[in-house]
PDB file of N, CA, C and O in Angstrom:
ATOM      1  N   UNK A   1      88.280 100.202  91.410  1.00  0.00           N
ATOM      2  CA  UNK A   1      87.306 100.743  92.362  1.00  0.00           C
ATOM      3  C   UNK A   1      86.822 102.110  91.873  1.00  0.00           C
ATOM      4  O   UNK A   1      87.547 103.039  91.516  1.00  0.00           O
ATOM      5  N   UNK A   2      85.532 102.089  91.912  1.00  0.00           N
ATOM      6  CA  UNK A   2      84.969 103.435  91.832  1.00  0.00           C
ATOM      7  C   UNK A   2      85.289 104.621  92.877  1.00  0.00           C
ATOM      8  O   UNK A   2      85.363 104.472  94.097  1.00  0.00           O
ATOM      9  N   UNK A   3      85.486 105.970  92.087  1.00  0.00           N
ATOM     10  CA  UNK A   3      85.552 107.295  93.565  1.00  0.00           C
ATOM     11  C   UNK A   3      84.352 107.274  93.745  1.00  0.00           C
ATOM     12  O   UNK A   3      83.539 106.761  92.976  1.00  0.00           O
ATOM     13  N   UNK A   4      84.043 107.975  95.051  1.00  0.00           N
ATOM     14  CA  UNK A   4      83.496 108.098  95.593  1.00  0.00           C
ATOM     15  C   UNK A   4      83.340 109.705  95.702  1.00  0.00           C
ATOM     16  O   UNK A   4      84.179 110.556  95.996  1.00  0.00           O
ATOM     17  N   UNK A   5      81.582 109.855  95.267  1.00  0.00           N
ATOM     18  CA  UNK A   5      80.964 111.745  94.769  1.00  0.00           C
ATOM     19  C   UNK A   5      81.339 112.095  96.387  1.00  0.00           C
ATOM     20  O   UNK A   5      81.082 111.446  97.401  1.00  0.00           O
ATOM     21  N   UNK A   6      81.970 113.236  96.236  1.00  0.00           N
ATOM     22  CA  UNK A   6      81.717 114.334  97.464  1.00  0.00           C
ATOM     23  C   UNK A   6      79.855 114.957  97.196  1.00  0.00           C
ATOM     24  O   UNK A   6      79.045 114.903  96.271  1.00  0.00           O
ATOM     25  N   UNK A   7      79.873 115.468  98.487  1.00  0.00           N
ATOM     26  CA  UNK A   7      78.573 116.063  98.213  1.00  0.00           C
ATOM     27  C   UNK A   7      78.744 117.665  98.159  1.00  0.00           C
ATOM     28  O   UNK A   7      79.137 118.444  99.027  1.00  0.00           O
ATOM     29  N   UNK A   8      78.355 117.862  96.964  1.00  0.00           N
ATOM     30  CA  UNK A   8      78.469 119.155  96.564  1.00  0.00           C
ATOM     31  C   UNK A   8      77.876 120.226  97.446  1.00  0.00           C
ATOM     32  O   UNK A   8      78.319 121.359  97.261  1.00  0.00           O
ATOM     33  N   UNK A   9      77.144 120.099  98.181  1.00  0.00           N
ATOM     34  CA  UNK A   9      76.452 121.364  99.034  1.00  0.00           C
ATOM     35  C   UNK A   9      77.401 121.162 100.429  1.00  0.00           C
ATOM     36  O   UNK A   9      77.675 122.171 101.079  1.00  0.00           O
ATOM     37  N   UNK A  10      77.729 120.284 100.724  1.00  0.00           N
ATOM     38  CA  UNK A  10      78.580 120.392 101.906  1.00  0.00           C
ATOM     39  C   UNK A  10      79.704 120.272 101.826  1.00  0.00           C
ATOM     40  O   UNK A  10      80.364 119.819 102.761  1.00  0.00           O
ATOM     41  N   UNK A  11      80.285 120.686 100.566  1.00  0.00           N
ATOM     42  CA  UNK A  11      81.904 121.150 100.057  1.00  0.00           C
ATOM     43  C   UNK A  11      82.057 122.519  99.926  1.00  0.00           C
ATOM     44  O   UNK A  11      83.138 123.107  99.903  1.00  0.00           O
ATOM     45  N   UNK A  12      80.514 123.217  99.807  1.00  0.00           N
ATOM     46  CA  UNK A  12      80.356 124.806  99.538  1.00  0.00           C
ATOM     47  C   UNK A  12      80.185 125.301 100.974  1.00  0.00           C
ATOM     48  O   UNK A  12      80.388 126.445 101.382  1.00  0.00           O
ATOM     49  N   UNK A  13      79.795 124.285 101.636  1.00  0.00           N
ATOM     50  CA  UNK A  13      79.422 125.077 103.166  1.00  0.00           C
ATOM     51  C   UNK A  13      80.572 124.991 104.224  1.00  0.00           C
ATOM     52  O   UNK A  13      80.555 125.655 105.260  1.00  0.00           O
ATOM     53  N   UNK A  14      81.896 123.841 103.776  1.00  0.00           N
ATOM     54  CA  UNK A  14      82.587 123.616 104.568  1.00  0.00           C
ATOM     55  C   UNK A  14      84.251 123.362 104.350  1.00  0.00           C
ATOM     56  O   UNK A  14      84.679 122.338 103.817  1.00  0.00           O
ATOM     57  N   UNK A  15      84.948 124.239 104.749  1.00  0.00           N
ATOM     58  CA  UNK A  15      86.228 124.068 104.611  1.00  0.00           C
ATOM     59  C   UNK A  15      87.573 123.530 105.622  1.00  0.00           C
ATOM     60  O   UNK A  15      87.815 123.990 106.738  1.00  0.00           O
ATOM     61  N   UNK A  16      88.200 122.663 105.065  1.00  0.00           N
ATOM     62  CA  UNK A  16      89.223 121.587 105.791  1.00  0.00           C
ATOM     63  C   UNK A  16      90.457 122.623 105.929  1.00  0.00           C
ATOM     64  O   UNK A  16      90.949 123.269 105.004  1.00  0.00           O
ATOM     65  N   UNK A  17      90.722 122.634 106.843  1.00  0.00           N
ATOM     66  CA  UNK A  17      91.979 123.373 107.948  1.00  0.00           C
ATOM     67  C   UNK A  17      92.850 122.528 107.199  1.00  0.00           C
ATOM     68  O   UNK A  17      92.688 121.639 106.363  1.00  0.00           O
ATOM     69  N   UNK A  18      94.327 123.361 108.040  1.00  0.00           N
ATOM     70  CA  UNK A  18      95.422 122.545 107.440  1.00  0.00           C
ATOM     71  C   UNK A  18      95.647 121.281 108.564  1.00  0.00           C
ATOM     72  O   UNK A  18      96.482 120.454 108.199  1.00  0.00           O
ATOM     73  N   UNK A  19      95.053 121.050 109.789  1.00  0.00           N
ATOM     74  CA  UNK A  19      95.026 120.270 110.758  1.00  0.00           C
ATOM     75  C   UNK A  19      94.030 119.474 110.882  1.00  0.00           C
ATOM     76  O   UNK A  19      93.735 118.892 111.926  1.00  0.00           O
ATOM     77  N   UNK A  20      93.202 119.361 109.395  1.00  0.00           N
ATOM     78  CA  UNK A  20      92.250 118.294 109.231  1.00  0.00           C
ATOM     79  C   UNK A  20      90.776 118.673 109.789  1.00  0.00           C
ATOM     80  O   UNK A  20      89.831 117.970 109.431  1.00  0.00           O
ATOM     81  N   UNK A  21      90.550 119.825 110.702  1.00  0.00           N
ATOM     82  CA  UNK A  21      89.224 119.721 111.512  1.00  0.00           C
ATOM     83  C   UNK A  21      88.876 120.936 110.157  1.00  0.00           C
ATOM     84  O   UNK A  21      89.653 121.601 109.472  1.00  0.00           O
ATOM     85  N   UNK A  22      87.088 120.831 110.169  1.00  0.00           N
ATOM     86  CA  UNK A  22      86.002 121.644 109.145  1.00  0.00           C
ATOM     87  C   UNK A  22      85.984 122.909 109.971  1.00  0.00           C
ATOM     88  O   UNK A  22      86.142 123.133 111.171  1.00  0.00           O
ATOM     89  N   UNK A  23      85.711 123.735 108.804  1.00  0.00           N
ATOM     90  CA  UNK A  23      84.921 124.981 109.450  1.00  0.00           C
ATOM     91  C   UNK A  23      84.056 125.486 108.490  1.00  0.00           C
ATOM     92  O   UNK A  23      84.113 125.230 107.287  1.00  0.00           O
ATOM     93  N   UNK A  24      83.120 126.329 109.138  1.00  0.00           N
ATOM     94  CA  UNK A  24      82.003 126.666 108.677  1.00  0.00           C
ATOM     95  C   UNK A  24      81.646 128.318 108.945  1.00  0.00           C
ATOM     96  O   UNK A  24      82.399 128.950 109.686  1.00  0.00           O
ATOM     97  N   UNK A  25      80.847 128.779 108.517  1.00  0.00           N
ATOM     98  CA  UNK A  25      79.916 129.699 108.499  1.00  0.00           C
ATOM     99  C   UNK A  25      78.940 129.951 109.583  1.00  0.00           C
ATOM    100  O   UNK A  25      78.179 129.021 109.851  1.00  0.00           O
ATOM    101  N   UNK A  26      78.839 131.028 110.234  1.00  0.00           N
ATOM    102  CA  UNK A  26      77.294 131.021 110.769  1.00  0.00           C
ATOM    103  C   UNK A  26      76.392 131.561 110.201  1.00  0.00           C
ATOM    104  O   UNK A  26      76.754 132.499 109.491  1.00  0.00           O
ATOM    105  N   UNK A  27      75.040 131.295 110.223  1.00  0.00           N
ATOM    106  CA  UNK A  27      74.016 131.403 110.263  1.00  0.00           C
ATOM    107  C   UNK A  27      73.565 132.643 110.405  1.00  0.00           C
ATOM    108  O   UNK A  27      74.090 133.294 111.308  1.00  0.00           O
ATOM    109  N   UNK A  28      72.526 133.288 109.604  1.00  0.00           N
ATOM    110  CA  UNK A  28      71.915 134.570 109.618  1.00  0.00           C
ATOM    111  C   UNK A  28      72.820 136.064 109.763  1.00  0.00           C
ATOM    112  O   UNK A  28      72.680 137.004 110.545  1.00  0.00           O
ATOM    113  N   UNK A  29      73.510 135.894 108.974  1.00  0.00           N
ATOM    114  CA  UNK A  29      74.161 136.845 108.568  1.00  0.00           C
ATOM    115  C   UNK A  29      73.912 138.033 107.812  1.00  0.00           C
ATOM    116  O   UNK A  29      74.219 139.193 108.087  1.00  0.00           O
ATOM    117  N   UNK A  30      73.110 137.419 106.485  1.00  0.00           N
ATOM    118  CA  UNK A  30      73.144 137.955 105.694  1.00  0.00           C
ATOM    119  C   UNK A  30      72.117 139.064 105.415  1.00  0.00           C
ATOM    120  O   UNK A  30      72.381 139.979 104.635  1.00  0.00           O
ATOM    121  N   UNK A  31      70.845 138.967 106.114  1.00  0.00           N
ATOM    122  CA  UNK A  31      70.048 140.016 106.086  1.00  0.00           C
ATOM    123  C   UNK A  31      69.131 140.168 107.324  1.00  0.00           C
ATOM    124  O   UNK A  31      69.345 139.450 108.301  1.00  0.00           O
ATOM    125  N   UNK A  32      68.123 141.065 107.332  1.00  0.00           N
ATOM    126  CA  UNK A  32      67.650 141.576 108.485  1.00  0.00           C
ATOM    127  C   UNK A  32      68.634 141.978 109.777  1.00  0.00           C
ATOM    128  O   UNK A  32      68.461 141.782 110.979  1.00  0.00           O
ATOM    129  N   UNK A  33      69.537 142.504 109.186  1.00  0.00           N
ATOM    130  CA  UNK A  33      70.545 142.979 110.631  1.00  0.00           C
ATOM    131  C   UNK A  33      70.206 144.232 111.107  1.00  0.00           C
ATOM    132  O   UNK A  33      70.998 144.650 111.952  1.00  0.00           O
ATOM    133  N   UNK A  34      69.279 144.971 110.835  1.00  0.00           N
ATOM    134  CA  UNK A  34      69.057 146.035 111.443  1.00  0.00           C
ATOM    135  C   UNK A  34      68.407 146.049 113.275  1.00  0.00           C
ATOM    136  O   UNK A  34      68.316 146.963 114.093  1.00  0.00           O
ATOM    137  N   UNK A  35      68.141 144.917 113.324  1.00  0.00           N
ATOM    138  CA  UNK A  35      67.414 144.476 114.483  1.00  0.00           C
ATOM    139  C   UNK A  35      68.994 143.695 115.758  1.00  0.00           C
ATOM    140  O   UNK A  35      69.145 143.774 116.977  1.00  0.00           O
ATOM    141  N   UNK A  36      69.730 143.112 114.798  1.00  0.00           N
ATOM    142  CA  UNK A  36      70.863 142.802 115.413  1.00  0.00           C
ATOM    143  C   UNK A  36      71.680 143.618 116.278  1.00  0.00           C
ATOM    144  O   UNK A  36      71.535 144.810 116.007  1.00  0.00           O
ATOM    145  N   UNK A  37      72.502 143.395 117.240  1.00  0.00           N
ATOM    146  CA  UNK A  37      73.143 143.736 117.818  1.00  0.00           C
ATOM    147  C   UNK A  37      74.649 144.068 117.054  1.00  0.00           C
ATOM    148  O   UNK A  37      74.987 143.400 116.077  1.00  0.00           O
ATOM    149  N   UNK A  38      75.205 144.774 117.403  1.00  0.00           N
ATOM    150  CA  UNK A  38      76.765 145.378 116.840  1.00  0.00           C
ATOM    151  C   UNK A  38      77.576 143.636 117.344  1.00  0.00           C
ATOM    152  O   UNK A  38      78.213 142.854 116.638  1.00  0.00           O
ATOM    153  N   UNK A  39      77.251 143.558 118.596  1.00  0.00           N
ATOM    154  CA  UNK A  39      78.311 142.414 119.103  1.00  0.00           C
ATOM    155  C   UNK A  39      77.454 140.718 118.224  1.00  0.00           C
ATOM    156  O   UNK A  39      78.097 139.810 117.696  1.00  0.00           O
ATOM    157  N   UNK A  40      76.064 140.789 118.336  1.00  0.00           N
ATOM    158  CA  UNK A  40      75.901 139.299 118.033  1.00  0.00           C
ATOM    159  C   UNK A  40      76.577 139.616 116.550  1.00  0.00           C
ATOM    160  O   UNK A  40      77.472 138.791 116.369  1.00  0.00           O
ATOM    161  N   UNK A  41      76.441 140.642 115.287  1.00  0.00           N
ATOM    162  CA  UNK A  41      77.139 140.911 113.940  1.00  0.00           C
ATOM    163  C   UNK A  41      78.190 140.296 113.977  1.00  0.00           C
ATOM    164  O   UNK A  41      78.516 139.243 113.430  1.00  0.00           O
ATOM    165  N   UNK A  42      78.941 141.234 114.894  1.00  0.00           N
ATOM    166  CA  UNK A  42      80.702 140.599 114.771  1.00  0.00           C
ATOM    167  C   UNK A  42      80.817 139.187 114.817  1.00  0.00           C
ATOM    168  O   UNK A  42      81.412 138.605 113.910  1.00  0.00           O
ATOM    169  N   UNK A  43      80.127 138.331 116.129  1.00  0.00           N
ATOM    170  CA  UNK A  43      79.802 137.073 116.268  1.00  0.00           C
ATOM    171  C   UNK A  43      80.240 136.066 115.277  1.00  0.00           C
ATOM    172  O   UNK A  43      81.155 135.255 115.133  1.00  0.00           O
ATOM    173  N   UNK A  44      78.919 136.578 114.504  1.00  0.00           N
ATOM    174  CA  UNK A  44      78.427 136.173 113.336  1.00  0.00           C
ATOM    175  C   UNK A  44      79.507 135.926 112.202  1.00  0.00           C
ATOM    176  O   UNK A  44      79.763 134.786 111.813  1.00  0.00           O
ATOM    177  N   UNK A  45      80.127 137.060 111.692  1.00  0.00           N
ATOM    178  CA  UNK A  45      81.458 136.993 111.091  1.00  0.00           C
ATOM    179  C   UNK A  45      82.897 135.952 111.272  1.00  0.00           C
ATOM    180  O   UNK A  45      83.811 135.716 110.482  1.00  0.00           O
ATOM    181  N   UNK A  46      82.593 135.402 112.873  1.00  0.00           N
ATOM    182  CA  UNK A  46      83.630 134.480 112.748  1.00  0.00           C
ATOM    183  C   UNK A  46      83.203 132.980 112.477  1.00  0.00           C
ATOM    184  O   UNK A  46      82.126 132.513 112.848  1.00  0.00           O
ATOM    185  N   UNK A  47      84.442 132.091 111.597  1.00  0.00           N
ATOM    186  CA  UNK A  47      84.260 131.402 111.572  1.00  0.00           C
ATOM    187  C   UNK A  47      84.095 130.269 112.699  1.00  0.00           C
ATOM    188  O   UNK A  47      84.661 130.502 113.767  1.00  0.00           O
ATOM    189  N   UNK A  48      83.427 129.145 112.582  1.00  0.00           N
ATOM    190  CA  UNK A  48      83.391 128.108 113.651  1.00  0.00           C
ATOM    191  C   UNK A  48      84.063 126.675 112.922  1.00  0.00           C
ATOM    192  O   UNK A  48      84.146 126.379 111.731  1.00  0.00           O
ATOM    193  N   UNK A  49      84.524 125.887 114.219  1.00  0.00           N
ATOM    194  CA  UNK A  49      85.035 125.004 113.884  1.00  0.00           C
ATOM    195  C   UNK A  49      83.993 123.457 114.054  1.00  0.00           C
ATOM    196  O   UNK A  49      83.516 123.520 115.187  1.00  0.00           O
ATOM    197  N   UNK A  50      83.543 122.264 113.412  1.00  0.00           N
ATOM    198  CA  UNK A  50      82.696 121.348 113.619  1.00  0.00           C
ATOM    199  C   UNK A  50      83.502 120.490 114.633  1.00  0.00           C
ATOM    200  O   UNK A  50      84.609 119.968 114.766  1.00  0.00           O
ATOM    201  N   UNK A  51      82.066 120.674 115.405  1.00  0.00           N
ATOM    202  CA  UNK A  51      82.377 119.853 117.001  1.00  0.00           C
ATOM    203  C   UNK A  51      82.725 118.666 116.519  1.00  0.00           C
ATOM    204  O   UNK A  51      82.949 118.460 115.326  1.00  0.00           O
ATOM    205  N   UNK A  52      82.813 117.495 117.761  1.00  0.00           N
ATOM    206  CA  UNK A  52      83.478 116.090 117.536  1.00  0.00           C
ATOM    207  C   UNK A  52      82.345 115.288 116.972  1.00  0.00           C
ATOM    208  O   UNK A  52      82.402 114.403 116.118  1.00  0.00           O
ATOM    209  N   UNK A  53      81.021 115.891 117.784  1.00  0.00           N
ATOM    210  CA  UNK A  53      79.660 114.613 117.336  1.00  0.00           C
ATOM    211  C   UNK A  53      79.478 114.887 116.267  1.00  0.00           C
ATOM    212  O   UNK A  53      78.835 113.950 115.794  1.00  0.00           O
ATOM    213  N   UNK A  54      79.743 116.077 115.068  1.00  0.00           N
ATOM    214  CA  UNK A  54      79.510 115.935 113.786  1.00  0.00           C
ATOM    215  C   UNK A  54      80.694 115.771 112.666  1.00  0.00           C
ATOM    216  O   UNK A  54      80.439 115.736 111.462  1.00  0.00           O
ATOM    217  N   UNK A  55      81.460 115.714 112.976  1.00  0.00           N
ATOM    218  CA  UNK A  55      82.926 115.005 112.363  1.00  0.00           C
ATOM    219  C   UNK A  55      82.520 114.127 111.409  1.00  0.00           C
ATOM    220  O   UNK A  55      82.804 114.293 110.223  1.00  0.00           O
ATOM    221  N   UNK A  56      81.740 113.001 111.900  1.00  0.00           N
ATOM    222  CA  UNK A  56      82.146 111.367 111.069  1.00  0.00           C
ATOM    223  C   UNK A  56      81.164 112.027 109.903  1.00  0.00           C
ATOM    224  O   UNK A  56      81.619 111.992 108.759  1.00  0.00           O
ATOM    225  N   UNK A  57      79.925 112.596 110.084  1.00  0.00           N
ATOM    226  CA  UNK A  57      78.845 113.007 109.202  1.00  0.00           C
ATOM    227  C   UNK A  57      79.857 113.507 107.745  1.00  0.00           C
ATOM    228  O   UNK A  57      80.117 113.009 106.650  1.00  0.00           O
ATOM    229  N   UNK A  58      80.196 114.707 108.449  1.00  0.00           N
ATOM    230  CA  UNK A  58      80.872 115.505 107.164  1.00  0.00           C
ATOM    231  C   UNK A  58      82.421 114.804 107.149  1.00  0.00           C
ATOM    232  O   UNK A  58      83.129 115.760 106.833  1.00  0.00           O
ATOM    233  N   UNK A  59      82.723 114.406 107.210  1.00  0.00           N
ATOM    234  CA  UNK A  59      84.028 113.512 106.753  1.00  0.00           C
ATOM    235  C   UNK A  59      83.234 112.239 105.804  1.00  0.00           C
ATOM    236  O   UNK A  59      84.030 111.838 104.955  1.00  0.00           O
ATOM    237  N   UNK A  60      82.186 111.669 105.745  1.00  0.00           N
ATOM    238  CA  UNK A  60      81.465 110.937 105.492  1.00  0.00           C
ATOM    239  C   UNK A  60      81.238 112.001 103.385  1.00  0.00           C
ATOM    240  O   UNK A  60      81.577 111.582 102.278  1.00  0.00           O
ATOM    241  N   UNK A  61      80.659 113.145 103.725  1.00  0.00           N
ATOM    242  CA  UNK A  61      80.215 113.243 102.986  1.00  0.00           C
ATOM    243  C   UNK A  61      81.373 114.363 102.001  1.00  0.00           C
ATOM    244  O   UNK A  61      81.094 114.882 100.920  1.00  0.00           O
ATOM    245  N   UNK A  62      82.820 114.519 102.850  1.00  0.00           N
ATOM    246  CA  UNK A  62      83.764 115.215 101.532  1.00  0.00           C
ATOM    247  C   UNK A  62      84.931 114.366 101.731  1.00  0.00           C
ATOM    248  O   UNK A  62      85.937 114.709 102.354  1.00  0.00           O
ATOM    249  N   UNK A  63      84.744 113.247 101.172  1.00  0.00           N
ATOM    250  CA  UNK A  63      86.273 111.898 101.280  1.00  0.00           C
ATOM    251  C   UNK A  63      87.214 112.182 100.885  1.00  0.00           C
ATOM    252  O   UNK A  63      88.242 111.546 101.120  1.00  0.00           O
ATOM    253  N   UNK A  64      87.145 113.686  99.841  1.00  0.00           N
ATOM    254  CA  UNK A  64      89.033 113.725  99.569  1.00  0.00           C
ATOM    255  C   UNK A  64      89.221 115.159 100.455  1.00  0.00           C
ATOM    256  O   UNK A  64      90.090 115.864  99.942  1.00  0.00           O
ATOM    257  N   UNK A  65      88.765 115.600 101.355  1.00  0.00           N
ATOM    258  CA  UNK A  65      89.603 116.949 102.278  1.00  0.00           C
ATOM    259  C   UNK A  65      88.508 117.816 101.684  1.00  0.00           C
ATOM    260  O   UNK A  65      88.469 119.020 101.936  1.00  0.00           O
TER     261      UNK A  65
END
């Protein structure tokens, strides 16, 4: 049997816990923060964990963890 490609852009965007669930990054971080708030910044800095309705997607697209 052939492996099966992970997808390379959503192996860079997403990392497997030791309890199996993804986490990710937020969004707009990286520039124009002068307009931002001190609290949405911090926000921003934490990681998030992928809800249940997008699970099968990205389990779909990184098959070894």
């Amino acid at each position: 049997m052939p492996k099966i490609k992970t997808n390379r852009a959503a192996a860079k965007r997403f990392k497997c816990t030791g309890s199996g669930k993804y986490t990710f990054s937020k969004s707009h971080a990286s520039h124009i923060l002068t307009k931002k708030t001190r609290k949405r910044k911090r926000g921003l800095r934490q990681k998030q964990i992928i809800d249940a309705t997008n699970m099968k997607q990205v389990r779909r697209m990184l098959p070894y963890g």
